[in-house]
MMTF fields as JSON, N, C-alpha, C and O atoms, coordinates in Angstrom:
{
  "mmtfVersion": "1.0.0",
  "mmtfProducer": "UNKNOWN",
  "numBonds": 343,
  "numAtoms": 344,
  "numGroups": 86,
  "numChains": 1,
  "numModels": 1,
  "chainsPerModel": [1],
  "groupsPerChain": [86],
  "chainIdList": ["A"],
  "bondAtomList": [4, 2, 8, 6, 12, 10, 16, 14, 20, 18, 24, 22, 28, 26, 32, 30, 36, 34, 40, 38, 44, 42, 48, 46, 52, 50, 56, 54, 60, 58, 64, 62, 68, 66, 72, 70, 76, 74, 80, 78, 84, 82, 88, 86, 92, 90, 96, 94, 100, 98, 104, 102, 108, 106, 112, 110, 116, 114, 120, 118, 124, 122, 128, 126, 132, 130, 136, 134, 140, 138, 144, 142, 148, 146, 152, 150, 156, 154, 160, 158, 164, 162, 168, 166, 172, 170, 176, 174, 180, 178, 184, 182, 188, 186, 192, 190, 196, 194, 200, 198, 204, 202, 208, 206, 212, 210, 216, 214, 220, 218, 224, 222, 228, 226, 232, 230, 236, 234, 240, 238, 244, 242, 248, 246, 252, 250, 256, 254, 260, 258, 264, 262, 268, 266, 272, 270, 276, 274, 280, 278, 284, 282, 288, 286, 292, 290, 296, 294, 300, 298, 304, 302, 308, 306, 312, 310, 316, 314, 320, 318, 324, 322, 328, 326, 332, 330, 336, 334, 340, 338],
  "bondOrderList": [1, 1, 1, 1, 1, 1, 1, 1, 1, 1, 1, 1, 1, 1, 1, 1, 1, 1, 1, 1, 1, 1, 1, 1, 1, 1, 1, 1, 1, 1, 1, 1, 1, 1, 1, 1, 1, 1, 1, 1, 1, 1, 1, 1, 1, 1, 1, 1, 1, 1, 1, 1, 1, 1, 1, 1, 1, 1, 1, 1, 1, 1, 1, 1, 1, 1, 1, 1, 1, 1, 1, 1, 1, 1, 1, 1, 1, 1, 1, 1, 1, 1, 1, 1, 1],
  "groupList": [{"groupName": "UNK", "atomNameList": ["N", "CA", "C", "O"], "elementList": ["N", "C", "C", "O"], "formalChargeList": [0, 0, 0, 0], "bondAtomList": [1, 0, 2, 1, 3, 2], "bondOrderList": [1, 1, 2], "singleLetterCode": "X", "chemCompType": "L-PEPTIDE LINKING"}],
  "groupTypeList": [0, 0, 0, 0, 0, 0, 0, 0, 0, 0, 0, 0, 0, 0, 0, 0, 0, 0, 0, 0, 0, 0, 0, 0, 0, 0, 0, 0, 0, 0, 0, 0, 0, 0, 0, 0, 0, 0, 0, 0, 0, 0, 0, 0, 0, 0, 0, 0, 0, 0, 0, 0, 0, 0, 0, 0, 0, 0, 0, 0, 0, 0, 0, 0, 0, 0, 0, 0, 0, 0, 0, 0, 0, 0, 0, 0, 0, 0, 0, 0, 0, 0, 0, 0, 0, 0],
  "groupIdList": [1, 2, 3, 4, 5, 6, 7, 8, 9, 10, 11, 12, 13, 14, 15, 16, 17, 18, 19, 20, 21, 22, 23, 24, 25, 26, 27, 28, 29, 30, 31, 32, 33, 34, 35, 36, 37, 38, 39, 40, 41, 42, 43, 44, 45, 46, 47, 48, 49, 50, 51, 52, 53, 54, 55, 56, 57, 58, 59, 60, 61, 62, 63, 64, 65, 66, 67, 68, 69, 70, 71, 72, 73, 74, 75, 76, 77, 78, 79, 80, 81, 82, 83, 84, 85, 86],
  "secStructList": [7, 7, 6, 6, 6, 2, 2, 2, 2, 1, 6, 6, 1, 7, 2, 2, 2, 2, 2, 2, 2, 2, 2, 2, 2, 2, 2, 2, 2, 2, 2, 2, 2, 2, 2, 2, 6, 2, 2, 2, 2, 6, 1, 7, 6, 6, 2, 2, 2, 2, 2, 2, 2, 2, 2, 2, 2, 2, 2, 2, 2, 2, 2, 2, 2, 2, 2, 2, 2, 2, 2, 2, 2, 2, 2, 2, 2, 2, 2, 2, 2, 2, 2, 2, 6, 7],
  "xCoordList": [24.574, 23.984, 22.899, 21.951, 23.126, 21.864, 20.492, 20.054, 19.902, 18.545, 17.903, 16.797, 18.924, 18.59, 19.198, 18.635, 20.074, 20.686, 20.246, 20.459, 19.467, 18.927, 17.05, 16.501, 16.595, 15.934, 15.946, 15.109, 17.414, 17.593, 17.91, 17.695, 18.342, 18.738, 17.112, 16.776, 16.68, 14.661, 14.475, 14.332, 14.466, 13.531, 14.61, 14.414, 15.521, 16.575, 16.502, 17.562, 15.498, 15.393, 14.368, 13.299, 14.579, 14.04, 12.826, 12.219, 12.229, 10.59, 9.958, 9.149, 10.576, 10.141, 9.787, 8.632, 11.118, 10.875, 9.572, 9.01, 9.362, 8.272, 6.647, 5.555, 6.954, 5.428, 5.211, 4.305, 6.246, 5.514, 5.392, 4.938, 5.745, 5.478, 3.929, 3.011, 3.482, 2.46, 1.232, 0.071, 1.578, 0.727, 0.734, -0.399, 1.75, 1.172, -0.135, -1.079, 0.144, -0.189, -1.913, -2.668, -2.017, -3.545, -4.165, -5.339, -3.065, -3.715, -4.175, -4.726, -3.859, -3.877, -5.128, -6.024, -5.339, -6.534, -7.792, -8.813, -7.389, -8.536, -9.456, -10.679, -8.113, -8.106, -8.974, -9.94, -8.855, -9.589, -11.086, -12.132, -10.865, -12.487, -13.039, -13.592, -13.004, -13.561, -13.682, -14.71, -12.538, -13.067, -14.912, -16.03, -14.498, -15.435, -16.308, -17.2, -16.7, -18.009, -18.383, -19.534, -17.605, -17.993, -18.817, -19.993, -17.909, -18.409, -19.728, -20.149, -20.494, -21.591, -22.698, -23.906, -22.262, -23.176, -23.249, -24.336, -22.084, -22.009, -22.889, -24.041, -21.817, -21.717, -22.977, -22.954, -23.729, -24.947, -24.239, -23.133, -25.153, -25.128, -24.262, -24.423, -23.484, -22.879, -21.116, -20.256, -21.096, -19.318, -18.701, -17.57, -18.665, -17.874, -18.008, -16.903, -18.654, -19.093, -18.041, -16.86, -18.775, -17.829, -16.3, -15.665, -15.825, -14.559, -13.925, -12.791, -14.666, -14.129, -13.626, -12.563, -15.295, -15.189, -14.094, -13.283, -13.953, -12.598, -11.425, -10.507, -11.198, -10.025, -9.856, -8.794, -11.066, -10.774, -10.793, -10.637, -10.939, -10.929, -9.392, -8.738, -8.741, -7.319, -6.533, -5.379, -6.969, -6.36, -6.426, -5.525, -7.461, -7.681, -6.65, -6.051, -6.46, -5.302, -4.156, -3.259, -4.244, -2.564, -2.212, -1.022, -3.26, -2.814, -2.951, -2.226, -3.558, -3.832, -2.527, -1.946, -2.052, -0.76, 0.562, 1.424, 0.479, 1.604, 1.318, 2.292, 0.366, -0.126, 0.567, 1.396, 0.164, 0.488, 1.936, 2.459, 2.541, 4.074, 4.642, 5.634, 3.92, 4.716, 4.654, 5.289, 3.685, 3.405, 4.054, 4.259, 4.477, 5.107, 6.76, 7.395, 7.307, 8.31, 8.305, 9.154, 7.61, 7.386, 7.932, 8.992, 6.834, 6.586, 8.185, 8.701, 8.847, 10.096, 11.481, 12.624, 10.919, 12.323, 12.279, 13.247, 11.26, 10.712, 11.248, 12.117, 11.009, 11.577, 12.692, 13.078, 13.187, 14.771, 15.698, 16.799, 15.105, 15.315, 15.512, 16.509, 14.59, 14.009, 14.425, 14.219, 15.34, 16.344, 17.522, 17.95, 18.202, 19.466, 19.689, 20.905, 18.798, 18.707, 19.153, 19.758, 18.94, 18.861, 20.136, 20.597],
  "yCoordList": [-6.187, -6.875, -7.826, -7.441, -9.235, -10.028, -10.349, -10.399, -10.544, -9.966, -10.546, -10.212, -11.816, -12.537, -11.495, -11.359, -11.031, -10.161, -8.554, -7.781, -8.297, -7.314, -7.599, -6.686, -8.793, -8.614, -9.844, -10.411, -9.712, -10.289, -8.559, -8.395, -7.536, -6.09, -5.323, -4.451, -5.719, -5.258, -5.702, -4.822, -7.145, -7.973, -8.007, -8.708, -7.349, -6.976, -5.835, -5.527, -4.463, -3.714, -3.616, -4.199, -2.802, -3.089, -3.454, -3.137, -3.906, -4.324, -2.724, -2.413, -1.803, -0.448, -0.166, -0.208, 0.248, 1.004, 0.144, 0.723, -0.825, -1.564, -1.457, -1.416, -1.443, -0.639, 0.641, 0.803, 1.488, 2.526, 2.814, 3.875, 1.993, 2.037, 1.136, 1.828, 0.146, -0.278, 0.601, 0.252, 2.025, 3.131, 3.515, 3.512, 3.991, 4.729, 4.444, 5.184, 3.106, 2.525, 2.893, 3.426, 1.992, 1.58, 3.506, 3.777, 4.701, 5.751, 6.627, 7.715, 5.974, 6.479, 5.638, 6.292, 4.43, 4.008, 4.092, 3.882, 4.607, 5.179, 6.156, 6.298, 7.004, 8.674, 8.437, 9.194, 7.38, 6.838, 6.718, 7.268, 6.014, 5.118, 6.919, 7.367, 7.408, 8.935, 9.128, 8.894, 9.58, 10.542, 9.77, 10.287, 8.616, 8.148, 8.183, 8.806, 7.827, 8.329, 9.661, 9.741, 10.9, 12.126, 12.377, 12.735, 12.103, 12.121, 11.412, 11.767, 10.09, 9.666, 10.306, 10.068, 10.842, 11.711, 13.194, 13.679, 13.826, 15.632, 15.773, 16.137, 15.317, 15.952, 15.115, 13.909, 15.797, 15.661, 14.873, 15.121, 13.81, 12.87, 14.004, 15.224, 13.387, 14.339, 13.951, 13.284, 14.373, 14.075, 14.692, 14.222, 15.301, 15.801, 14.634, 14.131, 13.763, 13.033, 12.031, 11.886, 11.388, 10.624, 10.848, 10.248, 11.852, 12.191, 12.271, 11.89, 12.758, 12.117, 10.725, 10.215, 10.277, 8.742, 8.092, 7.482, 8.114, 7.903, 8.272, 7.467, 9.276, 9.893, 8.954, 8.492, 8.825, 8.123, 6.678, 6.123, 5.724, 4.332, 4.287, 3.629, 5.036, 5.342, 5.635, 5.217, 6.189, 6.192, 4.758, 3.996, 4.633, 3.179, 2.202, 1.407, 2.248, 1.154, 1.337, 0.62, 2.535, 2.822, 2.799, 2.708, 2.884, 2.453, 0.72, 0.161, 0.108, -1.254, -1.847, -2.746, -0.994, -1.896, -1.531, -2.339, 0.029, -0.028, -0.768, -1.062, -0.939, -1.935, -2.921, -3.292, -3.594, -4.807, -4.932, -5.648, -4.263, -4.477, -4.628, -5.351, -3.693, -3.645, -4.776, -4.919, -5.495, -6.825, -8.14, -8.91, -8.57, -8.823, -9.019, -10.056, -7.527, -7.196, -7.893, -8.68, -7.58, -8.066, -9.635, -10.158, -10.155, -11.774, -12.05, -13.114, -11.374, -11.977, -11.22, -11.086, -10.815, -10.538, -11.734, -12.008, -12.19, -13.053, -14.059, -14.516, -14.904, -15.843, -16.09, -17.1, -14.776, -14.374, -14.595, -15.137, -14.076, -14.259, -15.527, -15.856, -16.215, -17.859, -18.882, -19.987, -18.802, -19.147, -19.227, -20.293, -17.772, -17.391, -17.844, -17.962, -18.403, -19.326, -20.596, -20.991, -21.254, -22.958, -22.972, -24.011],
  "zCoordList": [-9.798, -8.671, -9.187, -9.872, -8.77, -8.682, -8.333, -7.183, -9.306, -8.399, -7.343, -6.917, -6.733, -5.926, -4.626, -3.54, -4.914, -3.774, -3.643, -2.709, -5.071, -4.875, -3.8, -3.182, -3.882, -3.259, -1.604, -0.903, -1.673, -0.074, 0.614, 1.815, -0.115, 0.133, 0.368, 1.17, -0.2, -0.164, 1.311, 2.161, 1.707, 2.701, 3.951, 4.944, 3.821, 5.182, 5.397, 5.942, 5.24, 5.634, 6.925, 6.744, 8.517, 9.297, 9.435, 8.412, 10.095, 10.525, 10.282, 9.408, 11.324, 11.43, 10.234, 9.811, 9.401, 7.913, 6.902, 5.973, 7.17, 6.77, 7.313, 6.747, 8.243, 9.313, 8.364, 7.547, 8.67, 7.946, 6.552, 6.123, 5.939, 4.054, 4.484, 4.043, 5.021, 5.286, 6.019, 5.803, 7.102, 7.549, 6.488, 6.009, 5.604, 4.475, 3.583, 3.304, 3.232, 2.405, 2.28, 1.467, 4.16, 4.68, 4.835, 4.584, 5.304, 4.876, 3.767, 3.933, 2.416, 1.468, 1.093, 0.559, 1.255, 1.383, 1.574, 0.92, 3.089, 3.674, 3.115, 3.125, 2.448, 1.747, 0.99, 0.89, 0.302, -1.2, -0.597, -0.941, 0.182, 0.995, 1.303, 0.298, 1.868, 2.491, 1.002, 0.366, 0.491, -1.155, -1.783, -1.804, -2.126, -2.54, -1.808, -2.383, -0.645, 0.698, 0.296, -0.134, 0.327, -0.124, -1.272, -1.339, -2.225, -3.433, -4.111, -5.212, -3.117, -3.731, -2.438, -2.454, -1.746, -0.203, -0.921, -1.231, -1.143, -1.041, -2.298, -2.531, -3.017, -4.654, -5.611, -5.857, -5.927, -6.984, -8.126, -8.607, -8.484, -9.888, -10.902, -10.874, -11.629, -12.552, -13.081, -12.505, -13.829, -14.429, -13.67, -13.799, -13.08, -11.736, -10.861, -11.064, -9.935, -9.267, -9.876, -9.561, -10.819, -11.357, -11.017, -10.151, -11.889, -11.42, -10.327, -10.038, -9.761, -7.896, -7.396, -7.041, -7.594, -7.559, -8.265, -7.569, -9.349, -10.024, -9.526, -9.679, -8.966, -8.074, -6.63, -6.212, -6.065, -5.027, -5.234, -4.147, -6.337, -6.692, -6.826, -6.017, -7.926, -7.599, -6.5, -6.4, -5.83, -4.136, -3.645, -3.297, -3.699, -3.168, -3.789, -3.064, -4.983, -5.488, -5.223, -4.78, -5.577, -5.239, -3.503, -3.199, -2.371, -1.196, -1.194, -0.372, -1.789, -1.504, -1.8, -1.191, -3.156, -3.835, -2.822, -2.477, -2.407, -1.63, -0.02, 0.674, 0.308, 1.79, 1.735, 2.566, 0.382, -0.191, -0.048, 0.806, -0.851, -0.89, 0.108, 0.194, 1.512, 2.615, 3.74, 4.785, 3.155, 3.593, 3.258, 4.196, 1.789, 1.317, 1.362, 1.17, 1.717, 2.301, 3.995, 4.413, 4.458, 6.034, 5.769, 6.113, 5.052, 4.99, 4.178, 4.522, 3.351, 3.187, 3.964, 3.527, 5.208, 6.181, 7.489, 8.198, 7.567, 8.3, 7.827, 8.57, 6.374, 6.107, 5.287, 4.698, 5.392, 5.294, 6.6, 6.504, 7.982, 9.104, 9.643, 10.287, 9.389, 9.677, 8.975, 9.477, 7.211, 6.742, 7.563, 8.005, 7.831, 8.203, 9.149, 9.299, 10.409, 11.439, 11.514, 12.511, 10.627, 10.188, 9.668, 9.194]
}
């Protein structure tokens, strides 16, 4: 398979199934945003602290990147859609 058709097969998957790889995304995010709130409020200065914080900076990316994607995806079913029109 071509990878032009492998990613017309990506950006033709429903709007729906895309919403929610995008809830995921923005909740794993969040997860990150709270961890890190906790961790510089609860938990005392310390390599533990750190480590948290570090745990939740990683949450944070890894929801931003999958947000991202699912946005991305959005923006090319749209002008996959808006092609197939014309």
């Amino acid at each position: 398979m071509r990878i032009k058709d492998k990613l017309i097969n990506y950006c033709s998957a429903p709007l729906a199934q895309c919403f929610k790889q995008f809830r995921l995304g923005a909740v794993v995010f969040f997860a990150g945003l709270v961890v890190v709130y906790i961790a510089s409020q609860a938990v005392p200065p310390s390599l533990t602290q750190e480590l948290i914080t570090l745990a939740g900076l990683l949450l944070i990316g890894v929801g931003f990147i999958i947000a991202i994607a699912a946005q991305m995806r959005m923006l090319g079913a749209r002008l996959l859609a808006f092609w197939r029109k014309q």
